[in-house]
DRENLUM-41820 format. One line per field, with one value per residue (C-alpha): residue number from 1; residue in three letters; x, y, z. Coordinates in pm, 1 decimal. Example, Ala and Ser with C-alpha at 12.3 -4.5 7.8 and 13.67 -1.06 7.14 Angstrom:
k 1,2 $
r Ala,Ser $
px 1230.0,1367.0 $
py -450.0,-106.0 $
pz 780.0,714.0 $
This chain:
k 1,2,3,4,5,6,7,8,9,10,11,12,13,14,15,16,17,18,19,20,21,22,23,24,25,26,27,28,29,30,31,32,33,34,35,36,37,38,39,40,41,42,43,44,45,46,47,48,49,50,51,52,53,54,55,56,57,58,59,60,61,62,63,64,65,66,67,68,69,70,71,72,73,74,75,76,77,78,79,80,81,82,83,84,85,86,87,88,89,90,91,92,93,94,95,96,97,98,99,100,101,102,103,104,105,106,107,108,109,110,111,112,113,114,115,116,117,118,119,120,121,122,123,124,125,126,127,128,129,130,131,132,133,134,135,136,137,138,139,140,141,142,143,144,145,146,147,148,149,150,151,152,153,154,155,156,157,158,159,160,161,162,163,164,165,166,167,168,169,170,171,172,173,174,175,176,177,178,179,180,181,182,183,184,185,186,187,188,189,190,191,192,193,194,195,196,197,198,199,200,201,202,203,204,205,206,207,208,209,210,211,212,213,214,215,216,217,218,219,220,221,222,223,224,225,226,227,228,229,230,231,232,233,234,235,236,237,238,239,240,241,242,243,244,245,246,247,248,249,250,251,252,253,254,255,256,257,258,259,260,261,262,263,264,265,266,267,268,269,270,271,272,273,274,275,276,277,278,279,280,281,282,283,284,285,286,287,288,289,290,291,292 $
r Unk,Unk,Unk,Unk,Unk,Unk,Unk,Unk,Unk,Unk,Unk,Unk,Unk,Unk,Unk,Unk,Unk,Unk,Unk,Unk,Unk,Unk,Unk,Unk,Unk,Unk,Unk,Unk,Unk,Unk,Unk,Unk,Unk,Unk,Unk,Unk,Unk,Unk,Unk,Unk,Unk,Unk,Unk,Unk,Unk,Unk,Unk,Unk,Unk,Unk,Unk,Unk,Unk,Unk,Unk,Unk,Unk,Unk,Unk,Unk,Unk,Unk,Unk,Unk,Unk,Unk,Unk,Unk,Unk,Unk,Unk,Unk,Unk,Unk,Unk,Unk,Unk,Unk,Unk,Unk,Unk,Unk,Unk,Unk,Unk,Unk,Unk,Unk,Unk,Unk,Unk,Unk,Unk,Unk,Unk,Unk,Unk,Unk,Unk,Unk,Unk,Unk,Unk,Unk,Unk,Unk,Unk,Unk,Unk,Unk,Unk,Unk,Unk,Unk,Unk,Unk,Unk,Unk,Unk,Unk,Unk,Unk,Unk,Unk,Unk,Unk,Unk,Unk,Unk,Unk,Unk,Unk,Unk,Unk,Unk,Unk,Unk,Unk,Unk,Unk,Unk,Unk,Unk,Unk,Unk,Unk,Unk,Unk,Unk,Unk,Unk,Unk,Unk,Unk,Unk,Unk,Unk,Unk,Unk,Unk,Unk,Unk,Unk,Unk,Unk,Unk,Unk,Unk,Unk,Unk,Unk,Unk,Unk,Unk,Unk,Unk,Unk,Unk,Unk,Unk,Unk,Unk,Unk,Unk,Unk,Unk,Unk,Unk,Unk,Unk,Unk,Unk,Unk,Unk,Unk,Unk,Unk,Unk,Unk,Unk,Unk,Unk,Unk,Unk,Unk,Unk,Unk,Unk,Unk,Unk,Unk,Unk,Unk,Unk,Unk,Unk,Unk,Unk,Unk,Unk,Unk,Unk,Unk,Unk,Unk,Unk,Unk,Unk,Unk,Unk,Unk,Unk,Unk,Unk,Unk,Unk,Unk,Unk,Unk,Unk,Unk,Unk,Unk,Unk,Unk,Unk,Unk,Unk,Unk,Unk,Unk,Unk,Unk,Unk,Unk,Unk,Unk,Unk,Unk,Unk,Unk,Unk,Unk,Unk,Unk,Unk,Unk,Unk,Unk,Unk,Unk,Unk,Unk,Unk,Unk,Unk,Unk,Unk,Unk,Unk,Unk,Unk,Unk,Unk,Unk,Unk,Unk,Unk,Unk,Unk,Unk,Unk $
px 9149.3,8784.4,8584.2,8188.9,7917.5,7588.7,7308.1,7574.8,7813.8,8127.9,8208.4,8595.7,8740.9,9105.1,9179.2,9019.1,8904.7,8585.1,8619.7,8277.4,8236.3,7940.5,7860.1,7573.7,7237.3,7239.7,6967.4,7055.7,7250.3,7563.0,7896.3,8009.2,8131.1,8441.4,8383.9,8677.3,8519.3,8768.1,8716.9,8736.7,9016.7,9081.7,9384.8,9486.8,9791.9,9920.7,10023.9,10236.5,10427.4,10477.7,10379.6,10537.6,10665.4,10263.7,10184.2,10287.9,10083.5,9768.9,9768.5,9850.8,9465.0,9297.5,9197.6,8883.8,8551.7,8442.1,8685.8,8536.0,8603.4,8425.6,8633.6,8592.2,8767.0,8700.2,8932.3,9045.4,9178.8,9486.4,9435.9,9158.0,9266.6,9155.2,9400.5,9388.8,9369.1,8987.4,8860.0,8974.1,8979.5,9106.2,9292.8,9419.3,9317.3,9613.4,9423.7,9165.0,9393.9,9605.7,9285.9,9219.3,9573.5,9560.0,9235.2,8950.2,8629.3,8369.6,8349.1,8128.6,8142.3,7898.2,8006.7,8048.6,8363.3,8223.9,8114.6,8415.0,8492.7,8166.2,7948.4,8323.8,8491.9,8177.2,8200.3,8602.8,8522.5,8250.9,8495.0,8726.6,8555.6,8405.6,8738.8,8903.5,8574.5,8529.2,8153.9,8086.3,7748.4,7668.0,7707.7,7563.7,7484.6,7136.5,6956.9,6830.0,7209.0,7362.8,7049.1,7121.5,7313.5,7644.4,7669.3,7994.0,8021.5,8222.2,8253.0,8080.7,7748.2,7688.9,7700.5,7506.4,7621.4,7405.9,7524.2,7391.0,7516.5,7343.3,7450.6,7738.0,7639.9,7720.9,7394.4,7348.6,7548.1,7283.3,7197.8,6899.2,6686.7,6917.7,7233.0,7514.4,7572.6,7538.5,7283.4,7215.0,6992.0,6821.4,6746.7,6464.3,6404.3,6540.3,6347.8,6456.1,6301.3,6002.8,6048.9,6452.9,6364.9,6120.4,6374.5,6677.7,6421.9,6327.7,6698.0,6744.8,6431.9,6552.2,6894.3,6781.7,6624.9,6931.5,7220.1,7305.6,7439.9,7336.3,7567.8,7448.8,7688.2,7569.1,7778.2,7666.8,7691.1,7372.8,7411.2,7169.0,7417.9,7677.4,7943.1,8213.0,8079.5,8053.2,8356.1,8595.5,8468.2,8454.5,8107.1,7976.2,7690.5,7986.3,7987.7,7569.7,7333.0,7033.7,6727.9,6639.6,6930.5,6823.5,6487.4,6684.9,6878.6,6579.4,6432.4,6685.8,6713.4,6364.1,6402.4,6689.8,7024.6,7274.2,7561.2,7500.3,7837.5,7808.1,8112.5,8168.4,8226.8,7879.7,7727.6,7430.6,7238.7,6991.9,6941.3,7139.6,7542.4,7612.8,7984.5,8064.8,8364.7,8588.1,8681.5,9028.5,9177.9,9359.4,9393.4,9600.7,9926.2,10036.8,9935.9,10141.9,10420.4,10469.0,10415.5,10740.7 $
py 10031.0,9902.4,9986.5,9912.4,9999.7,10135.1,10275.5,10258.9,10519.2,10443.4,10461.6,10400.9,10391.6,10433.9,10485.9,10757.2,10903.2,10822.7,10930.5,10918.0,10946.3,11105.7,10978.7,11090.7,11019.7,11390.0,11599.3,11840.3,11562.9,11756.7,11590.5,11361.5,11498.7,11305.4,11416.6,11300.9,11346.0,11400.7,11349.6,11604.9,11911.5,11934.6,12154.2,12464.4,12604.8,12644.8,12287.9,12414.4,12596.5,12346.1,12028.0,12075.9,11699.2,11637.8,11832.9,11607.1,11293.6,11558.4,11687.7,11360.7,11279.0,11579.6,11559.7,11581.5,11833.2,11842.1,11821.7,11837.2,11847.5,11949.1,12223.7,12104.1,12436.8,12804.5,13100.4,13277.0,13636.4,13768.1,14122.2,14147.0,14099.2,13781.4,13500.0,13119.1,13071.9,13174.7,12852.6,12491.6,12424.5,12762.1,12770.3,13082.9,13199.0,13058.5,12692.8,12809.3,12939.4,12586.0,12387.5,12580.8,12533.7,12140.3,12196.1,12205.0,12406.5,12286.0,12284.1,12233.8,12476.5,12309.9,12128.0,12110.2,12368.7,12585.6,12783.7,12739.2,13140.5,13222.1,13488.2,13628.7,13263.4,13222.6,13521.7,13527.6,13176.0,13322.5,13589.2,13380.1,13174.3,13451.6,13578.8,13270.2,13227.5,12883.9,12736.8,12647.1,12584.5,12518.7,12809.2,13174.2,13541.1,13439.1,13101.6,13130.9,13203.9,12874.3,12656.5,12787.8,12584.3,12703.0,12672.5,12550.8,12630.7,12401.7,12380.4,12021.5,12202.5,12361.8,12128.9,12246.9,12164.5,12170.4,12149.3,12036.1,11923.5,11780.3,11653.8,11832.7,12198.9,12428.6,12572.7,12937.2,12776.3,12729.0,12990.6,13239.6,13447.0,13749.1,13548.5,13387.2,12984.9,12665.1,12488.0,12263.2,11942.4,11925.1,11551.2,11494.7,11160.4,10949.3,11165.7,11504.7,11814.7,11910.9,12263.7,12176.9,11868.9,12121.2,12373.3,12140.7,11993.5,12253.3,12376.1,12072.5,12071.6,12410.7,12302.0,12006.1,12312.9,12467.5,12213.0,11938.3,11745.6,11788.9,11736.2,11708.1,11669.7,11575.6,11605.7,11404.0,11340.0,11213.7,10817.3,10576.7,10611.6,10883.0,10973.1,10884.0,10617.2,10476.7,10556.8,10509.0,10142.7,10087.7,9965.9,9820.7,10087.2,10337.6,10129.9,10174.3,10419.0,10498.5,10428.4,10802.9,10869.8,10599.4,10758.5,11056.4,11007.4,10833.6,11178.3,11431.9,11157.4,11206.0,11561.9,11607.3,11494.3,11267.7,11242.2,11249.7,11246.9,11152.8,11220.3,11235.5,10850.1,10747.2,10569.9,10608.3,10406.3,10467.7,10375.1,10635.5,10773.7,10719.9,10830.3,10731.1,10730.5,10939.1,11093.9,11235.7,11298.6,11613.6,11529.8,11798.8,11693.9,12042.1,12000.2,11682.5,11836.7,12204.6,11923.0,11768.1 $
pz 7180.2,7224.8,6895.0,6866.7,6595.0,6669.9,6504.5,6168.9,6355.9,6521.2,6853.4,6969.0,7290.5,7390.7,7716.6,7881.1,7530.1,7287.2,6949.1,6742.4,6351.4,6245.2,5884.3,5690.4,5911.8,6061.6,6043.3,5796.8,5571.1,5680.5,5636.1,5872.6,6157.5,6364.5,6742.8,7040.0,7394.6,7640.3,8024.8,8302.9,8269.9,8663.0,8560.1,8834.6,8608.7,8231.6,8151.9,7856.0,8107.9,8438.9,8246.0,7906.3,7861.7,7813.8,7586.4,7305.1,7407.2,7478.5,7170.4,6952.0,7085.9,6991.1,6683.1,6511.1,6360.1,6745.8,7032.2,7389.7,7753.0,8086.3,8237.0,8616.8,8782.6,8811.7,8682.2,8924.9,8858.5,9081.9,8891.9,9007.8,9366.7,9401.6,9505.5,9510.0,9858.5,9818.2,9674.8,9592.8,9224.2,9085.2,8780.8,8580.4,8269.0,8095.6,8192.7,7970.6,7672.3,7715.8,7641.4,7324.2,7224.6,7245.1,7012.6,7236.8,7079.7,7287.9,7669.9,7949.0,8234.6,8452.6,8755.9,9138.4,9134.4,8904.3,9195.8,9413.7,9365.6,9395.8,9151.0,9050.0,8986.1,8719.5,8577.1,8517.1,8375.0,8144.4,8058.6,7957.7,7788.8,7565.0,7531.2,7369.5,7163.9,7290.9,7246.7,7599.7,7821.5,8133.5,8329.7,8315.7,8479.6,8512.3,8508.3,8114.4,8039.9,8202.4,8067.4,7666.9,7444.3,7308.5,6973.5,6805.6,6425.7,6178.8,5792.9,5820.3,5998.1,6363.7,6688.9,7022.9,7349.5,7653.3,8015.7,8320.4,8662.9,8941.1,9337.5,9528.5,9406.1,9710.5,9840.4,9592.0,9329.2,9142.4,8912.8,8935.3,8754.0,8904.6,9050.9,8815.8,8853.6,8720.4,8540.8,8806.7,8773.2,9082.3,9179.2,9468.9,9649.2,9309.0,9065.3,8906.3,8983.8,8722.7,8665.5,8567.5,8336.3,8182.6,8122.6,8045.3,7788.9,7581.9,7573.6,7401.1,7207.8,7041.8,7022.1,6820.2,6545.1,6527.9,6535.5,6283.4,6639.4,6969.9,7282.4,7608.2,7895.7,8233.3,8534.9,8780.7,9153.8,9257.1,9386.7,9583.8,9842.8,9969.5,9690.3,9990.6,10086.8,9725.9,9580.2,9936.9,10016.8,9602.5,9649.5,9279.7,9322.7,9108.2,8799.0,8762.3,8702.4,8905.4,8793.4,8739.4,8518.9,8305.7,8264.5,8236.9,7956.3,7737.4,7785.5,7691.4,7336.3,7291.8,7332.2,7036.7,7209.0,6975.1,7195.1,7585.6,7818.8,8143.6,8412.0,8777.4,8801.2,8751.3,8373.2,8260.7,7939.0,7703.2,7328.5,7151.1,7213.7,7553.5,7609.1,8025.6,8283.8,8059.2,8399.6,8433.9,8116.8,8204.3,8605.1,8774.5,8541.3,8640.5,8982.5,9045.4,8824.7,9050.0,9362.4,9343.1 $
């Protein structure tokens, strides 16, 4: 375990997971808050069910006020007459009711296969979501719906989550003032797009009025060079941000964020929390397991 102060709050490292402790500098001179980021949740089944041996060592890690992941799949619903041979990353509900088991609360739905089913894999996902009553952002049935925080209630104070992802998002994946999607951070010749740094902004800006903490999760696929090129020939280009998600990240701070997670094998820096390559977590251990 790797274990650094900053700022006089805690930030600890063990493997693939960041726990932070929150003492008494919030806003609202809430209690501190102890928050465990988890990487990606590229599940496509139950894990209780085909992994069940994991389940243990999953949830010996999750534990905490504020337990998140970024949910990097879309539910697909066979009721419903859909099947998975319709899309890539499809996962059933029950890989939505296993993360809330382990003791997620707070989730990002924003990301490149959050549109792999289309306008009905986002709204099964939104669905479910609702269903299981987990605070989640990132996604939505219109464009103002995937930009608005999720709030996530605790006896210590209420934490806001905002969700973004940018590079990779299938061409009408993106969501619309009429059309379901993602959040998506446009990102135009090394510099984000205005009118989304506007909006992503002021999400954050009234976030920061209503939380005590303020999560923003970025998921991000946007590199000086192709994302197969970088990450096939391991060029040393993965292991550092651009310059525009430097910038980037000073700016969501200034606009209210406390915590900002970055995935999608890319870091980014800036003077505040800056939780990076927690990639993986949950990879496909049911995948792998049914595989055999």
């Amino acid at each position: 375990m790797t274990t650094l102060s900053t700022g006089g709050r805690l930030l600890a490292a063990a493997g693939l997971l960041a726990i932070f402790s929150m003492p008494e500098t919030l806003r609202a001179q809430s209690p501190g808050f102890s928050v465990t980021l988890a990487g990606q949740s590229m599940i496509r089944s139950d894990i209780r069910a085909h992994a069940p041996s994991a389940v243990p060592a999953i949830t010996s890690l999750l534990k905490g006020d504020v337990i998140f992941t970024n949910f990097e799949a879309t539910i697909v619903d066979e009721g419903k007459g859909q099947s998975r041979q319709d899309g890539r990353f499809l996962s059933p509900p029950e890989a939505l009711d296993a993360l809330k088991a382990f003791g997620f609360n707070l989730v990002s739905l924003s990301n490149n296969h959050a549109w792999d089913l289309k306008v009905p894999g986002i709204q099964n996902t939104l669905q479910e979501a609702s269903r299981l009553n987990l605070a989640h952002a990132g996604i939505g049935n219109t464009l103002e719906e995937a930009a608005a925080p999720g709030y996530l209630h605790t006896p210590k104070g209420t934490v806001a989550l905002v969700a973004m992802a940018s590079g990779l998002i299938t061409p009408g994946g993106s969501a619309s003032a009429t059309r379901p999607g993602v959040n998506e951070l446009r990102v135009e010749s090394g510099k984000p797009n205005q009118e989304d740094t506007q909006r992503i902004l002021q999400s954050i800006r009234d976030a920061s009025k209503r939380a005590d903490l303020v999560v923003v999760y970025e998921h991000n696929h946007v590199f000086d060079k192709s994302f197969q090129t970088i990450m096939l020939e391991e060029l040393p280009e993965r292991l550092a941000p651009p310059d525009w998600l430097k910038k980037w990240t000073h700016a969501e701070i200034d606009a209210g964020a406390d915590i900002i997670v970055c995935m999608a094998r890319r870091f980014c820096t800036a003077s505040r929390f800056i939780a990076a390559g927690l990639s993986f977590t949950i990879w496909a251990i049911s995948f792998f397991k049914r595989r055999r």
